[in-house]
N, C-alpha and C positions, 0 to 999 in steps of 0.2 A: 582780595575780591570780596566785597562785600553781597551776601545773598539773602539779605534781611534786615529789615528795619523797620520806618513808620514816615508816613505822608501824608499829606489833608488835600482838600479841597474844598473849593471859593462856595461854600452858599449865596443864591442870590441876596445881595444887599437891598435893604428898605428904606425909606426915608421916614423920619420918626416926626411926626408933629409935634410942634411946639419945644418948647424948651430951650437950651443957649449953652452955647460952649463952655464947657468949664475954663477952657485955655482963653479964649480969645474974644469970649461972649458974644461972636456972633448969635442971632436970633433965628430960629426956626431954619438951619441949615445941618441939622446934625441926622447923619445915617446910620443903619445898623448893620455889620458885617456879622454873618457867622462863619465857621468853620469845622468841619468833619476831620479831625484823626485817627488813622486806618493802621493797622500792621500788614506789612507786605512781605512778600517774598519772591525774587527775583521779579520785584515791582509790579507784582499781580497783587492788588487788593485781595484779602482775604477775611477782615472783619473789622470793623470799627471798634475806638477804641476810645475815643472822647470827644467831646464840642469844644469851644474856644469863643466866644461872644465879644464883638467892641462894639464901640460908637467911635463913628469916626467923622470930622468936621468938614464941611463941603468947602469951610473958605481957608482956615489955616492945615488941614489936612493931619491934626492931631488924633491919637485913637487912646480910646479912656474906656478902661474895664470897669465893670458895675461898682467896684466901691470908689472910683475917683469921681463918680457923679454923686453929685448933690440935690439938683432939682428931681423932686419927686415924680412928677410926670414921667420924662424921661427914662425913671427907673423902673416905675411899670410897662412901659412901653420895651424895656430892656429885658424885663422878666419873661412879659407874654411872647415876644420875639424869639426868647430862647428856647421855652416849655411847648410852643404852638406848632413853630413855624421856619424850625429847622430837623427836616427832614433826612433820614441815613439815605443816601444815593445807592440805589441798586445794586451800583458797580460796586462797592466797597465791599459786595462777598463771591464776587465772579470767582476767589480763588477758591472759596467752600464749595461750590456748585462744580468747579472742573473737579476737584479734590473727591467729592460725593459720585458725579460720572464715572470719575476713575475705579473707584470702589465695586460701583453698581457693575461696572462691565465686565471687572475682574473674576465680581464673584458670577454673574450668567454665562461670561463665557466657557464653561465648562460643562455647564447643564448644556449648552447648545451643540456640540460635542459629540452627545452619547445617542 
C-alpha cells in the first residue's frame, strides 16, 4: 500500500507567438504547457516540489523542452512563461493547512478544558 509519493497538475496552457516547430515547422502554432510537482500523502497535497515547462505543437502534437528549441523568440516566451506565469495552486498545501489545524487544535484543546 502505497501512502506517499508525488503528483502534478495541468497549468493552464498559452499559445506562444510566433516562432515554428522544431519538429515539423509548422508556423505560429506552438503552445506552452506548464506543470506543478507536489508531494503527497495518502493523495492529499502537502507541498510543491517542482515545475516542468514544454512547448508543445498544435499541428504535429510534438512537446520540446527549452534546450530543443532554437528560435530565440520562442525562448523568451518560454522563459517569461515559466518565471511569470506559473503560479503554485492553492491546493498543493491543503495538507500543511489540515496538518497546522491539527496542531493548533491539539495544543487549545486543553486550555479549553480547565
Amino acid at each position: 500500500m502505497i501512502i506517499f509519493g508525488t503528483g502534478s497538475s495541468t497549468i493552464q496552457p498559452k499559445q506562444l507567438e510566433g516562432g515554428s516547430c522544431p519538429h515539423c515547422n509548422t508556423q505560429n502554432n506552438m503552445w506552452i504547457q506548464g506543470y506543478k510537482k507536489y508531494f503527497h500523502v495518502f493523495w492529499i497535497p502537502f507541498f510543491p516540489i517542482g515545475k516542468k515547462v514544454y512547448t508543445v505543437c498544435g499541428h504535429c502534437k510534438g512537446a520540446f523542452e527549452k534546450r530543443e528549441i532554437q528560435n530565440q523568440e520562442l525562448i523568451t516566451s518560454f522563459t517569461d512563461f515559466k518565471n511569470n506565469h506559473i503560479k503554485t495552486p492553492w491546493y498543493h498545501f491543503i495538507g500543511l493547512i489540515i496538518f497546522a489545524a491539527a496542531v493548533m487544535l491539539i495544543a487549545i484543546l486543553p486550555l479549553l478544558g480547565k
